[in-house]
Backbone bond lengths (Angstrom), bond angles and torsions (degrees), N, CA, C in turn:
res aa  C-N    CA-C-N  psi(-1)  N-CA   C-N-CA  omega(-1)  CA-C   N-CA-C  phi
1 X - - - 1.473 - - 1.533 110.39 -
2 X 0.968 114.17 144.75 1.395 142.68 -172.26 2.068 102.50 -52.04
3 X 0.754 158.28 78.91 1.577 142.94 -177.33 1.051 118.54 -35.44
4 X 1.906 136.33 -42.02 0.938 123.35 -175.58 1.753 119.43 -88.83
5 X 1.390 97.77 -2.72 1.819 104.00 152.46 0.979 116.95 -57.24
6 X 1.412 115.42 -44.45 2.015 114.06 -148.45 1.659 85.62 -80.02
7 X 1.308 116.67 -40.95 1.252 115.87 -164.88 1.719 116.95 -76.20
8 X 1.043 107.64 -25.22 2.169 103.56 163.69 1.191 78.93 -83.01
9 X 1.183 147.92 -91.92 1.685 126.70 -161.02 1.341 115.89 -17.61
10 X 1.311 107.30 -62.03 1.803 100.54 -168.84 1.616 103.46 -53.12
11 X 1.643 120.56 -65.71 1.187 132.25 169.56 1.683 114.37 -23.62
12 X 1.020 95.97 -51.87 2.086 98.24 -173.60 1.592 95.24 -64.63
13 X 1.530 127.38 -38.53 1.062 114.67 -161.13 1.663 112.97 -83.10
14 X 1.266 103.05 -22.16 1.552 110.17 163.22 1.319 120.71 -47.89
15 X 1.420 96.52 -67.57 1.460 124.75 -161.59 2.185 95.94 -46.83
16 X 1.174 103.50 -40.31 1.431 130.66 -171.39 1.332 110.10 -47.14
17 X 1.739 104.90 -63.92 1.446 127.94 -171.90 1.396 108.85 -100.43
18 X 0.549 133.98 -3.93 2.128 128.33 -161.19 1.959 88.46 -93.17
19 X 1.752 110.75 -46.52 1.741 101.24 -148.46 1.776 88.26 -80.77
20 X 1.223 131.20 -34.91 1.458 137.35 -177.50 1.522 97.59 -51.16
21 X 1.413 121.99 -77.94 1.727 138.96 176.80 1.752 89.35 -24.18
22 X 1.122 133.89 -74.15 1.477 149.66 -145.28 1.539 84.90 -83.33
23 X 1.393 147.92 -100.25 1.215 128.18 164.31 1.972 137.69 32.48
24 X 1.598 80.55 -83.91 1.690 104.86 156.52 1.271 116.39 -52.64
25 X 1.140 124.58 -45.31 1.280 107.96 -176.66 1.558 123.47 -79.58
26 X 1.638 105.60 -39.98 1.086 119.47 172.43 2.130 120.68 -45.27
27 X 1.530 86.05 -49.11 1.688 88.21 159.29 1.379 135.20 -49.04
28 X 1.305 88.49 -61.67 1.751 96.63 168.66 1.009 118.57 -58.90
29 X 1.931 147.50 -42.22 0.696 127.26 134.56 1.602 143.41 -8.07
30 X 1.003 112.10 -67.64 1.616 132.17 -171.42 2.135 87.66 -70.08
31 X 1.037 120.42 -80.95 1.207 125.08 -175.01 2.159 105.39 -33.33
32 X 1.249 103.38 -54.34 1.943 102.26 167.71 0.942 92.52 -72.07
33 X 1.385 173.63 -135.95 1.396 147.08 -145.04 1.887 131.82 4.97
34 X 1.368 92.64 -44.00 1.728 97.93 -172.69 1.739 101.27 -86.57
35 X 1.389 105.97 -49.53 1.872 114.33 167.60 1.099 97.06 -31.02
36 X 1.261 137.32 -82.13 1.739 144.09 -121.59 1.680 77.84 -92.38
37 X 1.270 143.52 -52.51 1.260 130.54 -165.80 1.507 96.91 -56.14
38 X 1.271 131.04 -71.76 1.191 149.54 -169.17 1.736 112.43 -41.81
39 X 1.425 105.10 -52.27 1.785 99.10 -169.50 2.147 86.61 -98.66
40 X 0.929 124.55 6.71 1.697 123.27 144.75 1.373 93.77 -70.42
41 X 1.132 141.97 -91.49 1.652 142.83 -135.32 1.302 104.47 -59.93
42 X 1.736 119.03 -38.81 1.524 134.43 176.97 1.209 87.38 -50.62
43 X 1.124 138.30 -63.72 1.893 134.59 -119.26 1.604 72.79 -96.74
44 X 1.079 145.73 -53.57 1.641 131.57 -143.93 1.207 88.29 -97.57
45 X 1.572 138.48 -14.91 1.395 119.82 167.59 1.959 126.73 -70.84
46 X 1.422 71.61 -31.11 1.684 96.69 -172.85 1.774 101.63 -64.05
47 X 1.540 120.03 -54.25 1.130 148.71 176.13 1.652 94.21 -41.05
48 X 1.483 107.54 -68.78 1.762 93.51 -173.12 1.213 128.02 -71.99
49 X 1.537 108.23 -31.72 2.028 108.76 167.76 1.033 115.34 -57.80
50 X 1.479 127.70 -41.36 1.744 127.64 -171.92 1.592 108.51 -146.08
51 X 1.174 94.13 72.79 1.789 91.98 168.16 1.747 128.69 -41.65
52 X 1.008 105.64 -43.57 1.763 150.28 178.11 1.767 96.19 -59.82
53 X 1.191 127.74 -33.80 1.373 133.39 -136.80 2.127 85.45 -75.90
54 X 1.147 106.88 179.87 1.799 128.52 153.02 1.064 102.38 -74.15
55 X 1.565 131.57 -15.59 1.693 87.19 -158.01 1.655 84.75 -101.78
56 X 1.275 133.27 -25.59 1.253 125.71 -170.27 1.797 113.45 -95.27
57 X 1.443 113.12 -3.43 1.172 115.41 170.98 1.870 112.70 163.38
58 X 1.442 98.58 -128.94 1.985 94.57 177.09 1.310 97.67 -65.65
59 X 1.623 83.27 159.68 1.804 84.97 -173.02 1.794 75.72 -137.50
60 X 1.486 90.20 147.80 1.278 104.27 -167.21 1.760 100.38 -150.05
61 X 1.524 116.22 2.96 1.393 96.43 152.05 2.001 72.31 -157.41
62 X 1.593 105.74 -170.11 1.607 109.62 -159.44 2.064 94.84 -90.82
63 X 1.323 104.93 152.67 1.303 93.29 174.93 1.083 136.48 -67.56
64 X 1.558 119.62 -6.22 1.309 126.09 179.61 1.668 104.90 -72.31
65 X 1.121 105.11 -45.65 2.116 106.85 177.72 1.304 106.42 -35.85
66 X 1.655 101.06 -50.18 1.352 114.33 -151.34 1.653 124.40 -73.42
67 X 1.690 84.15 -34.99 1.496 90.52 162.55 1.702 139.14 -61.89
68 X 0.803 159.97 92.85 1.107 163.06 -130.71 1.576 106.20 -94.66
69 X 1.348 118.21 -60.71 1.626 117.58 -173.38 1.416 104.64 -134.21
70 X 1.263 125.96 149.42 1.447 109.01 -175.09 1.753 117.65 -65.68
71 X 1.833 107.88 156.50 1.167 118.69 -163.70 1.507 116.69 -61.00
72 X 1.471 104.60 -33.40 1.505 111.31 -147.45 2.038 83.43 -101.16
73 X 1.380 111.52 -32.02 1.689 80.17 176.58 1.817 115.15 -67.06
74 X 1.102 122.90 -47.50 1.114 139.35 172.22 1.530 95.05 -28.97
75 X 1.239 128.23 -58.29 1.463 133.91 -159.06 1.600 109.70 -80.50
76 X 1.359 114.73 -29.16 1.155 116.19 177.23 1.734 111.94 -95.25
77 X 0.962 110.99 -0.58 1.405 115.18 179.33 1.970 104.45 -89.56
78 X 1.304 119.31 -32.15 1.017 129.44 -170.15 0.953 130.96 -123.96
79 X 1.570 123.30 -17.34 1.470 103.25 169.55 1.864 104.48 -121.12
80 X 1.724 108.61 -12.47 1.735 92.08 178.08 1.447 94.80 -90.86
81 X 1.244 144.76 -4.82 1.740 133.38 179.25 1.717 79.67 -77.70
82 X 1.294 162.82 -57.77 1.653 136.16 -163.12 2.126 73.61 138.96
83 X 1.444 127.97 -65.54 1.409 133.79 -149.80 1.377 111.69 -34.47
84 X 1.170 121.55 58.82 1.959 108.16 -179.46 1.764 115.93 -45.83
């Protein structure tokens, strides 16, 4: 066989697999990035509606009382529109 075949072969096959491999990771990355932002903002949202609640510690009445308005409008009103 020819050497400088095998070798654009090898090369094409790099070129092929290396940016996909790097890709993947980069996603996953970015995605464990958006989690940890997300169940952070939960936990400090949760924290200011019902301090008192189970999920952030003693619970001394049920979290539903405690909650006042639901979590996720509150959350989408203020922190995915940019408005801190």
């Amino acid at each position: 066989m020819d050497i400088k075949k095998i070798k654009e072969d090898h090369v094409s096959h790099v070129r092929g697999s290396l940016p996909r491999l790097y890709n993947e990771k980069l996603i996953r990355a970015i995605i464990r990035k958006l989690m940890r932002a997300i169940n952070g903002k939960l936990r400090r949202a949760i924290n200011r509606e019902a301090p008192n609640s189970h999920i952030s510690g003693s619970s001394s009445e049920p979290y539903q009382e405690a909650q006042k308005e639901p979590l996720i409008g509150k959350l989408t009103k203020s922190h995915i529109s940019g408005h801190s």
